[in-house]
C-alpha positions as CSV (number, residue, x, y, z in Angstrom):
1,X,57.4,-42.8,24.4
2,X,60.4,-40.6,24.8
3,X,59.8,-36.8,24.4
4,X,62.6,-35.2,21.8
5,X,63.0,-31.7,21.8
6,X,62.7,-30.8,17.7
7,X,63.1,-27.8,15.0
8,X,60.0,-27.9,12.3
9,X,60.2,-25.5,9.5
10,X,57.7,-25.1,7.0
11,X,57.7,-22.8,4.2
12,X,54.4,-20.9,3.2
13,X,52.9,-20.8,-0.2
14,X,55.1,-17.1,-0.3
15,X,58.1,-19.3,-0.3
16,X,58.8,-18.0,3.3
17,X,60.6,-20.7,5.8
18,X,58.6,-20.4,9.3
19,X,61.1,-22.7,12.1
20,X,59.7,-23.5,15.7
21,X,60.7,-25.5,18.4
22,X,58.5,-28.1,19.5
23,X,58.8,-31.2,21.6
24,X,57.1,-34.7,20.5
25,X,56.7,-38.0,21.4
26,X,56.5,-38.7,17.5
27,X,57.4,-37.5,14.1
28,X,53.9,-36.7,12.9
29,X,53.7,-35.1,16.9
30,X,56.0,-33.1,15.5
31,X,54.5,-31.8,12.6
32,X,51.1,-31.4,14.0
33,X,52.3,-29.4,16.9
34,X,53.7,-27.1,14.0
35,X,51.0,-26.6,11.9
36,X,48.6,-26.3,15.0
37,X,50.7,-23.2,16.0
38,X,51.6,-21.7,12.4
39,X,48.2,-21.6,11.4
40,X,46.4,-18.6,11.7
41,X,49.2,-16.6,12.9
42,X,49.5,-13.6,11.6
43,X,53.3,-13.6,10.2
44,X,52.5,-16.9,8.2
45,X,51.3,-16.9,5.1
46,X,48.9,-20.0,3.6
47,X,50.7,-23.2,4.5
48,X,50.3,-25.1,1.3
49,X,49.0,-29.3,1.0
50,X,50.1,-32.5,-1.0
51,X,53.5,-31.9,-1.6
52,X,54.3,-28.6,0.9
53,X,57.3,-30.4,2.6
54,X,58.0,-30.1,6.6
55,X,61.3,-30.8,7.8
56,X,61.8,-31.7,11.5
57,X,64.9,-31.8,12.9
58,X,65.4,-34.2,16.1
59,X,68.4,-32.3,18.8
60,X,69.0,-35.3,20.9
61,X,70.8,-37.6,18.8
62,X,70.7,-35.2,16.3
63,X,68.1,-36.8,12.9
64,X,66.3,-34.1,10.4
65,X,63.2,-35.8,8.7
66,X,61.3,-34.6,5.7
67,X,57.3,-35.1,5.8
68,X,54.7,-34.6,2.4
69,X,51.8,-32.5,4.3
70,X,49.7,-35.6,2.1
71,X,51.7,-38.2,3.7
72,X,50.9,-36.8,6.9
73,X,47.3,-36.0,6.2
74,X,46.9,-39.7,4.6
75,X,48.2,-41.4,7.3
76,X,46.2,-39.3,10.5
77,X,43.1,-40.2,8.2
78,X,44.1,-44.0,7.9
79,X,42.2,-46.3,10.9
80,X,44.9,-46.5,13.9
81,X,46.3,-50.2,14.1
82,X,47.0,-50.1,18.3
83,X,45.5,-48.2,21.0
84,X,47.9,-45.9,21.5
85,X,48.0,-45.1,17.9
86,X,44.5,-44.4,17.8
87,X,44.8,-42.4,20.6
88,X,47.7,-40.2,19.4
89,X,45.5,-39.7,15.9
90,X,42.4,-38.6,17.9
91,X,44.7,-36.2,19.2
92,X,46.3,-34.7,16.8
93,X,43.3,-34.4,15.3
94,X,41.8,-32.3,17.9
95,X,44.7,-30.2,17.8
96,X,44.4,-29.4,14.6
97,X,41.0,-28.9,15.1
98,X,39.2,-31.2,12.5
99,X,36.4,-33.3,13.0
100,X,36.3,-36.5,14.9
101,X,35.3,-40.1,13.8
């Protein structure tokens, strides 16, 4: 897959917007590579769940998505359908540190 180079900004339950540039191979790259590095960092307040909204925002052609944290969540839990799926969800997983199948 193509790598895009990508703006994510969450905002924190204190209604403070974090942005950070990331690069993905995938929408739900995207927002796992976020929340991997806002987590735990000190100027970030709680991220919230279920309907916390992340919006990334593809440079090259220029695209902004907007992802539920429960979407996301609900679909890295779901079984992959190809390899390379399955693969990527293992992944991500691992980046966001929580437990393996």
């Amino acid at each position: 897959m193509l790598l895009r180079a990508c703006k994510v900004t969450i905002h924190d339950l204190n209604a403070v917007a974090h942005s950070l540039d990331v690069t993905a191979a995938t929408l739900y790259e995207a927002v796992a590579e976020a929340l991997s590095t806002l987590r735990g960092h000190e100027w970030v307040g709680e991220i919230g769940k279920g309907l916390t909204e992340v919006t990334v925002k593809v440079r090259q052609p220029e695209v902004t998505h907007t992802v539920r944290i429960k979407d996301f969540e609900n679909w890295l839990n779901r079984q992959g359908r190809t390899p390379a799926e399955i693969v990527l969800k293992s992944r991500l997983r691992q980046m966001l540190g929580m437990k393996q199948d």
